[in-house]
KEVO-496870 format. One record per atom (N, C-alpha, C, O): x, z, y. Coordinates in pm, whole numbers, padded with zeros to 5 digits, always signed. Layout:
REM residues N
XZY/...
REM end
This chain:
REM residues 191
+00933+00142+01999/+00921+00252+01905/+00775+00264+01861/+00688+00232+01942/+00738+00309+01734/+00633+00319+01681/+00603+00447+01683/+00676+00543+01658/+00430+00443+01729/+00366+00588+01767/+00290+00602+01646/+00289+00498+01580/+00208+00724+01582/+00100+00710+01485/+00054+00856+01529/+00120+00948+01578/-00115+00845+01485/-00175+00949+01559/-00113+01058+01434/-00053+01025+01331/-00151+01209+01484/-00147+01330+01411/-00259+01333+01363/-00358+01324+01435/-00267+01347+01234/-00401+01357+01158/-00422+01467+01048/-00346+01493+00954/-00567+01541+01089/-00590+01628+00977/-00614+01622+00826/-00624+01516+00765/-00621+01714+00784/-00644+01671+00598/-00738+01544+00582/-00704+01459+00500/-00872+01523+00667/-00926+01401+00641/-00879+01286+00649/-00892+01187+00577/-00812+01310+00761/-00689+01146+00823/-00775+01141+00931/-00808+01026+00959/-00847+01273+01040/-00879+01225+01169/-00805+01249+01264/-00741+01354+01256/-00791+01185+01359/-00706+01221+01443/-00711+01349+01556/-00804+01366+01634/-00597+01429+01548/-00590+01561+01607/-00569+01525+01785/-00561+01612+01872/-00564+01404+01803/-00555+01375+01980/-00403+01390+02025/-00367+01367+02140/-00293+01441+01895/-00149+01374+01937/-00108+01267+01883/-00175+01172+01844/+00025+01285+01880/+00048+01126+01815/+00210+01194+01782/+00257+01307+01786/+00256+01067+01749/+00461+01107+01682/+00480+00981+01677/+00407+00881+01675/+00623+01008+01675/+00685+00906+01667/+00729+00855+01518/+00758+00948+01444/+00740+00716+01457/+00791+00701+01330/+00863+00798+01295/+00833+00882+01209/+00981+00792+01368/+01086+00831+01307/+01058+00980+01300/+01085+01021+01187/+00993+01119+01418/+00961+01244+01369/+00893+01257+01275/+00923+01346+01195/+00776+01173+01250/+00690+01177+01101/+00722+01193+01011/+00649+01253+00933/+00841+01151+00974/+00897+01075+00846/+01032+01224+00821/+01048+01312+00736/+01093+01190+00931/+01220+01347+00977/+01177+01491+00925/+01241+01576+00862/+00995+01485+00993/+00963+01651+00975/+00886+01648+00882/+00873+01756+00824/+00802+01526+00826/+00685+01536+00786/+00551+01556+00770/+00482+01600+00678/+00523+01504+00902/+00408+01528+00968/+00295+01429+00943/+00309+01310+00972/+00225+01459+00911/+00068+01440+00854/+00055+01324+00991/+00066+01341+01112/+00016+01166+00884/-00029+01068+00978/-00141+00940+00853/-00182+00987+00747/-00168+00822+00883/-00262+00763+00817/-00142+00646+00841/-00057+00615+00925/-00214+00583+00658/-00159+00461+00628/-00284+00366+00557/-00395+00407+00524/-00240+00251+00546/-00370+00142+00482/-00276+00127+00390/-00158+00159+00407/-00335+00066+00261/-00272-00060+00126/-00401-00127+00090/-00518-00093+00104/-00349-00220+00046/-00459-00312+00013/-00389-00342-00136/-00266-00350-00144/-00474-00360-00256/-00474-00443-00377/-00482-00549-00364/-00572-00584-00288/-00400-00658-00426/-00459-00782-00437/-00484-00786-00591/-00389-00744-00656/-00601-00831-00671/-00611-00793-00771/-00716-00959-00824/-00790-01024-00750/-00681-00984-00976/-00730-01075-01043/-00759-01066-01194/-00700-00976-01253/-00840-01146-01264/-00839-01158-01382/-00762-01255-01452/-00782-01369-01410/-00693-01248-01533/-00669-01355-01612/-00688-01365-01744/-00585-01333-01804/-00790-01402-01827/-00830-01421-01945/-00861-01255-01890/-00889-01227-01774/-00850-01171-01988/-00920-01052-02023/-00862-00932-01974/-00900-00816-01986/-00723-00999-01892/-00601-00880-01840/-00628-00858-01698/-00643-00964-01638/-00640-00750-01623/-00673-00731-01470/-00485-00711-01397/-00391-00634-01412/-00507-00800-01338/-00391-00810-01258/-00343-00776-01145/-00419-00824-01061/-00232-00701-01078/-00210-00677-00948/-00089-00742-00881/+00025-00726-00925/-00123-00829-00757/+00017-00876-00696/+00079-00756-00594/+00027-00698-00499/+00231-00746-00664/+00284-00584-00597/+00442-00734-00477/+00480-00851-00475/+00459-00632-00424/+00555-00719-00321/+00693-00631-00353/+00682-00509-00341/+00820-00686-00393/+00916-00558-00387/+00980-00557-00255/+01019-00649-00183/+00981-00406-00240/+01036-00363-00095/+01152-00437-00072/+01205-00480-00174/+01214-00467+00049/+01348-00508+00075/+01461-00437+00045/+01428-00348-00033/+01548-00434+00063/+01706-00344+00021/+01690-00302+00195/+01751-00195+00201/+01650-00328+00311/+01670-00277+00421/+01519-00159+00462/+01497-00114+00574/+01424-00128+00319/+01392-00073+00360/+01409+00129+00417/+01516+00186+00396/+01355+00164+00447/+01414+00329+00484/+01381+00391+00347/+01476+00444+00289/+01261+00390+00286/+01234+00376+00143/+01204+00330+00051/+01127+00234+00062/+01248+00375-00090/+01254+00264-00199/+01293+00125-00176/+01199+00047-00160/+01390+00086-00173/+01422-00039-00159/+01455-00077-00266/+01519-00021-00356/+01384-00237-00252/+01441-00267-00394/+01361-00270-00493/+01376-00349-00586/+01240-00160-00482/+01121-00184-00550/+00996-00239-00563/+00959-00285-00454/+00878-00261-00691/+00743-00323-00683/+00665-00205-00664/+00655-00101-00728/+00595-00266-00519/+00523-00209-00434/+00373-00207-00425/+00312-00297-00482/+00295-00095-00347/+00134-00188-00333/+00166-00343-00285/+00280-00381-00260/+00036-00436-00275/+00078-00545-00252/+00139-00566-00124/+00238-00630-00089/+00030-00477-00049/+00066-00436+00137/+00005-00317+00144/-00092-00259+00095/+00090-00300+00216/+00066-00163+00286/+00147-00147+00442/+00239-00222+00473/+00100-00047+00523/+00177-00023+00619/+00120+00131+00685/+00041+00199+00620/+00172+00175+00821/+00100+00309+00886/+00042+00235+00986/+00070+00126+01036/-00076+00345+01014/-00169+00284+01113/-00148+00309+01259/-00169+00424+01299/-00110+00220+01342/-00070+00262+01467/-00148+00346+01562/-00269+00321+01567/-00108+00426+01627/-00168+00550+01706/-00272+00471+01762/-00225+00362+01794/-00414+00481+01792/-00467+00418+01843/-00625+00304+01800/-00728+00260+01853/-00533+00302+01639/-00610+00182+01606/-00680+00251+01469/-00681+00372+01452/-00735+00161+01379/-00812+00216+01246/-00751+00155+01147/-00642+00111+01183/-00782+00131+01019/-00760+00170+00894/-00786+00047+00863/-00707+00014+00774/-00865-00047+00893/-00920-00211+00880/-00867-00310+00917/-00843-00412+00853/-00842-00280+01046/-00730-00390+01147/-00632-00341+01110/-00562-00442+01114/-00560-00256+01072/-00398-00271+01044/-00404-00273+00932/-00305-00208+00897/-00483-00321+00801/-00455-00359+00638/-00464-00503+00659/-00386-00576+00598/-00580-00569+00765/-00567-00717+00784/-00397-00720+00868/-00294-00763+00817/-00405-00687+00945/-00263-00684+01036/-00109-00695+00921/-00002-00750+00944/-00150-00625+00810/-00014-00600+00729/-00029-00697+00631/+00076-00731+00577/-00141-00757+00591/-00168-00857+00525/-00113-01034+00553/-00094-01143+00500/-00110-00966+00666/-00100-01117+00771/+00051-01133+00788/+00106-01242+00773/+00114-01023+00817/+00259-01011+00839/+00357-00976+00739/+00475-00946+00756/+00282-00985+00620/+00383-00932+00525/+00410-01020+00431/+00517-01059+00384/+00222-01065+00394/+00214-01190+00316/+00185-01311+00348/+00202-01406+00272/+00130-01321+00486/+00109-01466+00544/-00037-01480+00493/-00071-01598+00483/-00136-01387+00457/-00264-01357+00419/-00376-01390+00525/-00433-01284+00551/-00416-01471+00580/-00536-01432+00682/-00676-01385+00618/-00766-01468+00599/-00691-01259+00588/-00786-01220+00527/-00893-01189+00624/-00848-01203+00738/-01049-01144+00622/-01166-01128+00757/-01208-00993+00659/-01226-00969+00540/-01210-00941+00751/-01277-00781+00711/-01377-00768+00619/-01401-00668+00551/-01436-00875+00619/-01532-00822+00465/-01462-00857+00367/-01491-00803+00260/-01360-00947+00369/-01319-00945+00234/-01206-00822+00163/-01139-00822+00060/-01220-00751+00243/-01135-00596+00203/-01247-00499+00178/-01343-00472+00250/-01211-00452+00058/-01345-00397-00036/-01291-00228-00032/-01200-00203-00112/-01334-00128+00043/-01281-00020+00068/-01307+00078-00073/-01423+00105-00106/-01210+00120-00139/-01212+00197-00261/-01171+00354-00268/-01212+00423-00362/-01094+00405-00172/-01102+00568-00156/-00964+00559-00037/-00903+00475+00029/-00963+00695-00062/-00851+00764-00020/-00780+00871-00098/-00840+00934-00184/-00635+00896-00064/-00546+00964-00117/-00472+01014-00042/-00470+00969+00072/-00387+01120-00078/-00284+01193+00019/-00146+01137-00082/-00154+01120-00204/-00037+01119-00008/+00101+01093-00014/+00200+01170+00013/+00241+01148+00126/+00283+01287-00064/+00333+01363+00048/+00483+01397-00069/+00476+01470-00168/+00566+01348-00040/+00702+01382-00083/+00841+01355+00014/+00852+01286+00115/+00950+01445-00065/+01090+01421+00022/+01150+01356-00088/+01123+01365-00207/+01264+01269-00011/+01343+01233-00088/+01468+01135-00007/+01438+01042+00068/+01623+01178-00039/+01705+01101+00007/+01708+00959+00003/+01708+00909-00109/+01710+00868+00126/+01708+00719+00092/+01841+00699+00205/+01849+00757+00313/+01934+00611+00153/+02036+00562+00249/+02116+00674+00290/+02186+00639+00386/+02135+00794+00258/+02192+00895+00339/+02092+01035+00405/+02115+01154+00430/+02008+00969+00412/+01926+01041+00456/+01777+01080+00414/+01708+01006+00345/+01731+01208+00466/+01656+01300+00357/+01514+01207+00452/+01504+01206+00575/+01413+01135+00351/+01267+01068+00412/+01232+01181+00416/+01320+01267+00409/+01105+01218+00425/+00950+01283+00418/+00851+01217+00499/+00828+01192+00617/+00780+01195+00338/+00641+01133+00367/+00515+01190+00354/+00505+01227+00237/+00370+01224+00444/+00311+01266+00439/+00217+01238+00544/+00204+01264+00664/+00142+01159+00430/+00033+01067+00503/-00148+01071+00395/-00175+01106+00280/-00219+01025+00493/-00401+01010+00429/-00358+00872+00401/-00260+00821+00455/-00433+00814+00315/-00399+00672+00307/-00568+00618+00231/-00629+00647+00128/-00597+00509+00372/-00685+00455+00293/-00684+00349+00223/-00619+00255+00270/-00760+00326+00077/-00728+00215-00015/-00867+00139-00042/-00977+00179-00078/-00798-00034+00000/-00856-00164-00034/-00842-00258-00132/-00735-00263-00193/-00917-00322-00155/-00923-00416-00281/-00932-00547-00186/-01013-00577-00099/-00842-00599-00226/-00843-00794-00185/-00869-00896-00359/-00795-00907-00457/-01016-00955-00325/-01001-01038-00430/-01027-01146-00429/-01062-01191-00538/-01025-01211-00350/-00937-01358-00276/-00810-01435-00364/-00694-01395-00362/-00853-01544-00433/-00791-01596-00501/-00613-01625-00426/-00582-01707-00341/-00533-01531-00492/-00394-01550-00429/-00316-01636-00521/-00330-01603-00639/-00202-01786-00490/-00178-01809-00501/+00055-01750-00452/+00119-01797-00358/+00089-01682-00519/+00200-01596-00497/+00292-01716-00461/+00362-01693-00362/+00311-01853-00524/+00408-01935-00475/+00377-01960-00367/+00480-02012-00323/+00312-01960-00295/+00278-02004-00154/+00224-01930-00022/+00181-01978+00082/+00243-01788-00063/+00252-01685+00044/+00424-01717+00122/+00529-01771+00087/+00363-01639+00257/+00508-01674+00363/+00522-01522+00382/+00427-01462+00432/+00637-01454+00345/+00679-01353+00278/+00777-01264+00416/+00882-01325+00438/+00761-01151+00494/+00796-01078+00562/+00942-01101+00528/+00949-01091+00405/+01035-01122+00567/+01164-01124+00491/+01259-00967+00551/+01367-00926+00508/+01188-00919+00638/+01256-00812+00665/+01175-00715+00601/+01241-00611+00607/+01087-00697+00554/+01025-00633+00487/+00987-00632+00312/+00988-00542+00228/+00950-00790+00303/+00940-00812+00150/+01032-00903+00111/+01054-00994+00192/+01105-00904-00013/+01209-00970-00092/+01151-01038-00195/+01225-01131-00226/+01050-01034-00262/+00976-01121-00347/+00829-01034-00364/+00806-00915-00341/+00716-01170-00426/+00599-01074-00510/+00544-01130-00630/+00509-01248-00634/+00536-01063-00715/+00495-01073-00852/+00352-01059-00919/+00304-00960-00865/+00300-01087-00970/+00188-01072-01015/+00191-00992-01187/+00199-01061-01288/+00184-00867-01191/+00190-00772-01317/+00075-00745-01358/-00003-00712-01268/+00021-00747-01499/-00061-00689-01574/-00069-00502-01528/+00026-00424-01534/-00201-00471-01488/-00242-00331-01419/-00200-00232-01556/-00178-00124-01500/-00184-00216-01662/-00194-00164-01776/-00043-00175-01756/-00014-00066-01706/+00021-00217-01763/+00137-00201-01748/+00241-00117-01645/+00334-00041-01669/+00177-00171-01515/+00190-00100-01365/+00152+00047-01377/+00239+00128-01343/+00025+00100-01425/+00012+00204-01473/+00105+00332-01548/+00156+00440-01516/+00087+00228-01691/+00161+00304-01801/+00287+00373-01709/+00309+00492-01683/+00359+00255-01673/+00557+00310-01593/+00557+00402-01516/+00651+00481-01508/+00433+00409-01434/+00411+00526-01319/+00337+00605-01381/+00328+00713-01323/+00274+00598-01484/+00215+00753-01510/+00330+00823-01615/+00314+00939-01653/+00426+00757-01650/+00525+00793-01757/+00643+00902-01674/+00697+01005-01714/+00658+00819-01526/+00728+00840-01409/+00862+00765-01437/+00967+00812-01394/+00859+00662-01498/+00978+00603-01509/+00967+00514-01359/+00866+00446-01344/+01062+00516-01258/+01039+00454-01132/+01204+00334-01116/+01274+00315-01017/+01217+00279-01248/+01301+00214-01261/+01233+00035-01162/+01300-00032-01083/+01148+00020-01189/+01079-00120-01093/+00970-00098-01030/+00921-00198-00977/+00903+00019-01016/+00764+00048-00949/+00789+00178-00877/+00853+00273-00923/+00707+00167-00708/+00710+00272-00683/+00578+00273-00584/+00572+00280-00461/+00495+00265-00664/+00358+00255-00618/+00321+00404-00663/+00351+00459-00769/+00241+00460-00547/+00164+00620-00549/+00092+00610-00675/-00013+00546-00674/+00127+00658-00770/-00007+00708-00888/-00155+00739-00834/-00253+00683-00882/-00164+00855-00708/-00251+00871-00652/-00357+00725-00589/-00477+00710-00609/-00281+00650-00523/-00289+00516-00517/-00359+00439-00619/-00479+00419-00598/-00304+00391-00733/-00310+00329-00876/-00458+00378-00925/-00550+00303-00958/-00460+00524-00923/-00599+00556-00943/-00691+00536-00937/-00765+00492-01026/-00726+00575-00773/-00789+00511-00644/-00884+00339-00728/-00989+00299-00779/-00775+00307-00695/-00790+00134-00753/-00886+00092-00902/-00999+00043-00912/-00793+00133-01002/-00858+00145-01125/-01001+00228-01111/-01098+00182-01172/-01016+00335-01040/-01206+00414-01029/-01230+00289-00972/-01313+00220-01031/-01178+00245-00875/-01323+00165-00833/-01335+00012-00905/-01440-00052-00892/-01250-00028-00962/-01238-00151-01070/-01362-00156-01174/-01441-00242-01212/-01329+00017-01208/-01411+00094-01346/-01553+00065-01301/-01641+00012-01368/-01559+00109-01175/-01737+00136-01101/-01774+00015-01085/-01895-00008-01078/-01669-00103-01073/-01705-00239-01004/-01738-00326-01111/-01825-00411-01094/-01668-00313-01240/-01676-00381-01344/-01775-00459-01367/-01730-00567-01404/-01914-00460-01363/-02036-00516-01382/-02048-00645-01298/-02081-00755-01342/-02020-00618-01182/-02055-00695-01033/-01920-00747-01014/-01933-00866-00985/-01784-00710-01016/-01640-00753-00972/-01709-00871-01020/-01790-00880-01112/-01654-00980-00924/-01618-01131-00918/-01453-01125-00953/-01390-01121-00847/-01380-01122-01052/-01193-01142-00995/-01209-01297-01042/-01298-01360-01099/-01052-01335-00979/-01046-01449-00959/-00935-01453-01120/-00889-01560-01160/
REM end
């Protein structure tokens, strides 16, 4: 069973912990990582999103951050975005190459499978810009069902419209990303 600490509005830890499944049941305030994988191509900034599985508890079925996961009781915000990177996409990424860009809060209900989620989490957000090659990632299969590489202008537009017909990436999230793209613009190396 999966533990994750109790965390205050910052995302520090209050010295308890919960279990997945109460977190999610009551809605109790815990920390998650995502990472961007992000590129240029000709003049378009690009994001590789992963779509969730059909077995996930939420959104299944949909294009996702690229990775993401919750941070296990115990640990930080760095090692479990490399950790989810590794296991989701077959990524061996090294800590400097995760470019830390903000944080956001996550916090909604909603029926998935029968049953009512609630999510409500700090979430810190990374930039991976490490030339990814998508045909040749080794792909979580209980977790990810394919990943795509979408034009960010696009990914945007659908979620700020709220059409959540193929995307269900946090707006709050999306943001996050694009400020620090905006701030990085000069210096970004994308691939």
């Amino acid at each position: 069973m999966e533990y994750f600490d109790v965390v205050d509005e910052a995302g520090l830890p209050t010295g308890e912990t919960v279990s997945r499944e109460n977190a999610h049941t009551y809605g109790i305030l815990h920390r998650t990582a995502h990472v961007w994988i992000v590129r240029q191509v000709d003049a378009r900034l690009q994001v590789l999103l992963q779509k969730r599985s059909m077995e996930k508890d939420s959104f299944p079925g949909l294009y996702d951050t690229s990775s993401a996961g919750h941070i296990p009781a115990g640990d930080e915000s760095v090692p479990s975005a490399l950790r989810e990177l590794s296991e989701e996409l077959g990524i061996a990424a090294l800590p400097e190459q995760l470019h830390y860009a903000g944080t956001f809060r996550i916090q909604y209900e909603k029926e998935f499978h029968g049953r009512m989620f609630r999510d409500n989490e700090v979430t810190r957000v990374y930039v991976y810009q490490e030339p990814v090659d998508a045909e040749t990632l080794t792909l979580q299969k209980s977790e990810v069902d394919e990943v795509r590489w979408f034009d960010l202008d696009e990914v945007y537009a659908e979620t700020l419209r709220g059409d959540s017909s193929r995307f269900c990436v946090p707006l709050p999230g999306l943001e996050v990303l694009i400020r620090y793209l905006d701030q990085c613009s000069g210096s970004l190396q994308l691939i």
